[in-house]
KOLKOLDREN-322466 format. One record per residue (C-alpha): residue in one letter; x, z, y. Coordinates in steps of 0.2 Angstrom, whole numbers, padded with zeros to 4 digits, always signed. Layout:
REM residues N
AXZY;...
END
This chain:
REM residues 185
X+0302+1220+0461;X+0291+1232+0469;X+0281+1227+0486;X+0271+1235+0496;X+0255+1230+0504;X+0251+1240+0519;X+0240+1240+0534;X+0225+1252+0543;X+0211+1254+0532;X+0199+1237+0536;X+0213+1226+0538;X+0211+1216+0520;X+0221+1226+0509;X+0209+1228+0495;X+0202+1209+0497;X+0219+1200+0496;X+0226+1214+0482;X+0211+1209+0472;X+0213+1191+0474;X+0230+1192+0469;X+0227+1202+0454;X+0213+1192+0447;X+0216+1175+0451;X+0236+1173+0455;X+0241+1187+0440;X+0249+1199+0449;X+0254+1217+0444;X+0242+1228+0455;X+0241+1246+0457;X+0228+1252+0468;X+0237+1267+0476;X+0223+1276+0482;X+0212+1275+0469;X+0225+1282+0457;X+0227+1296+0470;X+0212+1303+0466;X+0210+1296+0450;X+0227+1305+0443;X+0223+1321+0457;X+0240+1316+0465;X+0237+1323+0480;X+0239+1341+0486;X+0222+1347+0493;X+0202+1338+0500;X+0202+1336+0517;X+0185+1339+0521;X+0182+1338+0538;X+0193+1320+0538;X+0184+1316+0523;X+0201+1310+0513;X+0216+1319+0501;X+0232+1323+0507;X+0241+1313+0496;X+0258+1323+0487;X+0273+1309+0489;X+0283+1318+0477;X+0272+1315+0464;X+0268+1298+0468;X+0284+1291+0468;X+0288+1300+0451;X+0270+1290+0444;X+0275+1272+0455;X+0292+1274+0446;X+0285+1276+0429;X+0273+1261+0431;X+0286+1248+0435;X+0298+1255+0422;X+0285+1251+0409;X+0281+1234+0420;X+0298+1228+0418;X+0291+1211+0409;X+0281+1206+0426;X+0293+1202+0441;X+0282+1208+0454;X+0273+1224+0454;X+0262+1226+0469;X+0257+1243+0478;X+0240+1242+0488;X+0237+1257+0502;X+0241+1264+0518;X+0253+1272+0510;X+0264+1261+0501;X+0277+1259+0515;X+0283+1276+0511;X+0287+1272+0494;X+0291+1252+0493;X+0308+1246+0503;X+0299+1227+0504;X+0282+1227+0514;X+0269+1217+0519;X+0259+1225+0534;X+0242+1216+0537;X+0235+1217+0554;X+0218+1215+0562;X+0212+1215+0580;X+0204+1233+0585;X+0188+1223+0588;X+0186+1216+0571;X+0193+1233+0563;X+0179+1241+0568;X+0165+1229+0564;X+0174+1232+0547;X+0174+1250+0549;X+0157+1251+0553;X+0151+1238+0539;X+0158+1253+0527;X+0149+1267+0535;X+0164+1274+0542;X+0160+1290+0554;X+0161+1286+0571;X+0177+1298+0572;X+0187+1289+0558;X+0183+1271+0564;X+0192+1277+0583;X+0204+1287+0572;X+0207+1270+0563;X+0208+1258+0579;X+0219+1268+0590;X+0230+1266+0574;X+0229+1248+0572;X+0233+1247+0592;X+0246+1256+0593;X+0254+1251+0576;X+0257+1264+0569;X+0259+1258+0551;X+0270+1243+0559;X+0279+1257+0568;X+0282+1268+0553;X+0286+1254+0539;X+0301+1248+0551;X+0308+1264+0550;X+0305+1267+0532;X+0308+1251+0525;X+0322+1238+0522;X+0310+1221+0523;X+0296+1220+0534;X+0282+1206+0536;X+0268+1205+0546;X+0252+1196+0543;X+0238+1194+0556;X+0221+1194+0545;X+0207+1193+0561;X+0196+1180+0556;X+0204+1173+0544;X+0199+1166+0527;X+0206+1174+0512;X+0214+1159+0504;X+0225+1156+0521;X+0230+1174+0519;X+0234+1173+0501;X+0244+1158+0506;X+0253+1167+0519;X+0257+1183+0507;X+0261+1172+0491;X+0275+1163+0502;X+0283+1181+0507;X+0283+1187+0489;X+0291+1172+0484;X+0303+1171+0497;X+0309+1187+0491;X+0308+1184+0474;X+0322+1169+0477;X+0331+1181+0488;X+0329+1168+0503;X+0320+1177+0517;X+0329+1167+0531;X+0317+1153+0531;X+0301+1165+0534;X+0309+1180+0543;X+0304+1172+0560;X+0286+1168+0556;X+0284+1186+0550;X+0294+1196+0561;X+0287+1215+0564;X+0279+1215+0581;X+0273+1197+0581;X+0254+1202+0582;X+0253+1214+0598;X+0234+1220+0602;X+0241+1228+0617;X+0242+1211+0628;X+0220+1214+0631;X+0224+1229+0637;X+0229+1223+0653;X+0220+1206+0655;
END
């Protein structure tokens, strides 16, 4: 089974994916790393200072990773992308506020950690995984420690694994973590 585990850059993705990988044994592929790694992407953006990644070959190089990791039941997709090529996802959130402390920890221009906020607040990755995908979760990672995190991400995966999403469905509904309530306050 193929997941995905998306969210705005900052929000834990790398963190919880490592954590999962080393310590719980799950299949991980780092998406974005294999992007540039396996030049799957279609030209350098310079002034953005990323890749524009080529979907087509992506999914063709996703596929051929979980065919040949057939013997594991959970293969795990870590970026920003993933959503446009897993149908089960796992959206982490953060609060602007903290996404930029993040950002900014990283050395992130200026540009790309408002670039990166306005995203998280007006969820855009939420927004576009719902129309992409067939499963949706959402996690909240704002101050939060890992290990309740990895709690909270182990119990969707194995919720899906035993086919029995009703009992979580509520507690990660898509749209449950809204930044757009301090707008107004």
């Amino acid at each position: 089974m193929l997941i995905g585990l998306t969210g705005t850059p900052g929000t834990g993705k790398s963190s919880l994916s490592n954590f999962l990988e080393t310590n719980l044994g799950y299949n991980i592929i780092h998406l974005n790393e294999m992007i540039k790694n396996e030049n799957l992407y279609k030209y350098e953006d310079e002034e953005r200072d990323s890749v524009v990644a080529d979907m087509d070959k992506i999914s063709e190089r996703v596929s051929e990773i979980t065919e040949e990791n057939n013997d594991k039941s959970v293969t795990i997709l870590e970026s920003h992308l993933s959503h446009y090529i897993a149908d089960n996802i796992i959206v982490l959130r953060a609060s602007p506020e903290e996404l930029e402390k993040r950002l900014t920890s990283r050395g992130y221009s200026n540009e790309k950690i408002q670039e990166n906020v306005d995203a998280e607040e007006l969820d855009v990755i939420l927004f576009e995984s719902v129309e992409w995908c067939s499963r949706v979760f959402e996690v909240d990672t704002t101050n939060r420690p890992l290990n309740n995190i990895v709690s909270n991400v182990d119990e969707i995966i194995t919720a899906l694994l035993n086919d029995n999403i009703k009992d979580i469905e509520s507690k990660y509904k898509p749209g449950s973590v809204d930044w757009t309530s301090g707008w107004y306050s």
